[in-house]
N, C-alpha and C positions, 0 to 999 in steps of 0.2 A: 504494500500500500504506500500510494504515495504521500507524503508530510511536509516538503519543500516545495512551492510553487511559483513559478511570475508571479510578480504582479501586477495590478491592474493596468498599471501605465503601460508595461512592455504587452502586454493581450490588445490594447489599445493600438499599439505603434503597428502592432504583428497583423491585427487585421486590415490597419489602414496600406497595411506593403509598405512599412515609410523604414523594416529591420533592414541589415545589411543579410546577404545569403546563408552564410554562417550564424549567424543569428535566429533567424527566421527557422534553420534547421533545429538548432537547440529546442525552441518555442513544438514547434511541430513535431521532433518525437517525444514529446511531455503531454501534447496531445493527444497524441494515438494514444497512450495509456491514462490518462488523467480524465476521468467523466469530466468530474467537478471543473477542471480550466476548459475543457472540450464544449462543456453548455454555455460557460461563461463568454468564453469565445463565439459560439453562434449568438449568442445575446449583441454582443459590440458586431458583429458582422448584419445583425438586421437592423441596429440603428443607425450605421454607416450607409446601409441602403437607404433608407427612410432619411436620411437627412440630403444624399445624393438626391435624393427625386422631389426634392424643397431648393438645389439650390437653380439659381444663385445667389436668393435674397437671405437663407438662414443664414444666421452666425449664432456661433454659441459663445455665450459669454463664460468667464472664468467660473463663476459661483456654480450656473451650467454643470460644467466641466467637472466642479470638481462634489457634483450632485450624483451625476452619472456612476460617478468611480465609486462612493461610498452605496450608492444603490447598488452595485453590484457588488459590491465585498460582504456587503451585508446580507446577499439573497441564500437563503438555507440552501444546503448541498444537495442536488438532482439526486432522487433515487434510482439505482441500478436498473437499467433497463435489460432487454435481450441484448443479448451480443453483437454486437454490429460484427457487416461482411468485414472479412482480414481487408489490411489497408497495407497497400504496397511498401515491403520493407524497405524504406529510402535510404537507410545507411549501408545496406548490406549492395541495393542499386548504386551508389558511387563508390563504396572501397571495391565492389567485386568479389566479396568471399565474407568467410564469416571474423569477425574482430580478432579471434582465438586465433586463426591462423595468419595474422600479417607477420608481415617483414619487420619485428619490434627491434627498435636500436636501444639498447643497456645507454642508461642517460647518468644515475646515480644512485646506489647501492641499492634500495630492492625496487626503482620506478624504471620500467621501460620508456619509450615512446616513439610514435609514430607523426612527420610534420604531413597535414594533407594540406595545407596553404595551397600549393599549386592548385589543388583540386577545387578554387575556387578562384579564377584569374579575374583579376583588376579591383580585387577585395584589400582593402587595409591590412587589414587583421592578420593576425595566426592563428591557425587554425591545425590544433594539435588534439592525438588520442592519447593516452596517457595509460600506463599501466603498472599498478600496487598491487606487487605479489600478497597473497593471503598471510596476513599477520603481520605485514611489512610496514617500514613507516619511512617517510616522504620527509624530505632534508626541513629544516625548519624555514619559513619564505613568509615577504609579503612583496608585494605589489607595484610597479610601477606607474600603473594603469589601473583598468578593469578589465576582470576575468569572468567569462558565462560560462558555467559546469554544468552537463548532466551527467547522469551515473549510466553507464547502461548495464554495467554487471557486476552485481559485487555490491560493497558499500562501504562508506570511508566514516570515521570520528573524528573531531576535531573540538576545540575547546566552546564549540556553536550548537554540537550535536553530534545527532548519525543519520548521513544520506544515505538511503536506500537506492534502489535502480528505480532508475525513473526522473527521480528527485531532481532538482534545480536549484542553483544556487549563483548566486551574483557577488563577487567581493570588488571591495576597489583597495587603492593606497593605502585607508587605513588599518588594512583586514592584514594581520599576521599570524599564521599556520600552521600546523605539522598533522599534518592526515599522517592517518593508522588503517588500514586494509583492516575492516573487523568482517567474522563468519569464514567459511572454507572455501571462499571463490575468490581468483584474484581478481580486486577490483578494477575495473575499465572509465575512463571517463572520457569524455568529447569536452575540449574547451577551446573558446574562442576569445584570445587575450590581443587589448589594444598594445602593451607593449610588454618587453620581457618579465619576468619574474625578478626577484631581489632575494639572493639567500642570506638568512639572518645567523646562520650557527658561526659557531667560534671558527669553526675550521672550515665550512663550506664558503662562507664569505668569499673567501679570497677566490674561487672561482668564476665569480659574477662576470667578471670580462670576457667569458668563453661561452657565456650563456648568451642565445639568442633571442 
């Protein structure tokens, strides 16, 4: 189940098409499995309609705005419906294979990784998968930028909680970390960072200029 979610502003930006593509990714496989952001999202996608076909004269004012957002954070969670048809695996459609089996490069003692950046040409961003052996724990880092994580197998701790798969998570500059792999799967994640990471330990420091 999932526990980390968007929120409302990024469900907003994601239906108006205003994410970058990597982003938009992030947003959309948290969809496929999240009811609760999945109706939230069709909600902002039929007001988006309905103000489309008012304009050019609507404008929504700030108050508006941020009337919208609290109506929807507020609105009780969709009960479980039938199972919707399968929806096209889209990560498995642009890596080509399944996560478990890429070309993973040894990054730092128990984190693999994998850069897909190219896989998204004339995008800013990096656009990296990431992989925490089971048990394992992730150099201590914060931030240069902002960082969009999903989980897609496995699940990490950190002094915020525990992300399951699925889950979402957004940190900037002033977020500093050390993820721990918890359960018997190594954890996988998809993140989309505006600029490098910052390692904060005594001894990985000195590394930071090798880091992209």
């Amino acid at each position: 189940m999932t526990r980390h979610h968007p929120d409302s502003l990024s469900l907003m930006e994601y239906s108006a098409g205003n994410l970058s593509e990597p982003h938009a990714l992030c947003i959309r496989l948290h969809l496929d499995k999240c009811l609760s952001c999945r109706s939230r999202a069709d909600t902002l996608d039929s007001l988006g309609a309905v103000v489309m076909e008012q304009q050019p004269r609507v404008s929504v004012s700030e108050s508006m705005f941020d009337s919208i957002l609290a109506r929807i954070d507020s609105s009780p969670a969709p009960q479980p419906k039938a199972k919707p048809a399968p929806r096209i695996n889209v990560l498995q459609k642009l890596l080509g294979e399944d996560i478990n089996h890429l070309p993973w490069k040894r990054q730092l003692g128990d984190v693999s990784v994998m850069d897909i950046t190219d896989r998204f040409p004339g995008q800013h961003e990096q656009v990296v998968l990431q992989k925490l052996v089971a048990g394992g724990k992730a150099p201590a880092h914060t931030h240069r930028g902002s960082e969009t994580t999903i989980v897609l197998q496995g699940a990490f701790a950190d002094q915020k909680g525990v992300f399951n798969q699925w889950d979402f998570v957004v940190l900037t500059d002033q977020d500093e970390h050390k993820p721990v792999a918890v359960g018997s799967e190594d954890c996988i994640t998809l993140s989309v960072l505006s600029a490098p990471i910052k390692l904060t330990g005594t001894f990985t420091r000195m590394l930071n200029p090798f880091i992209r």
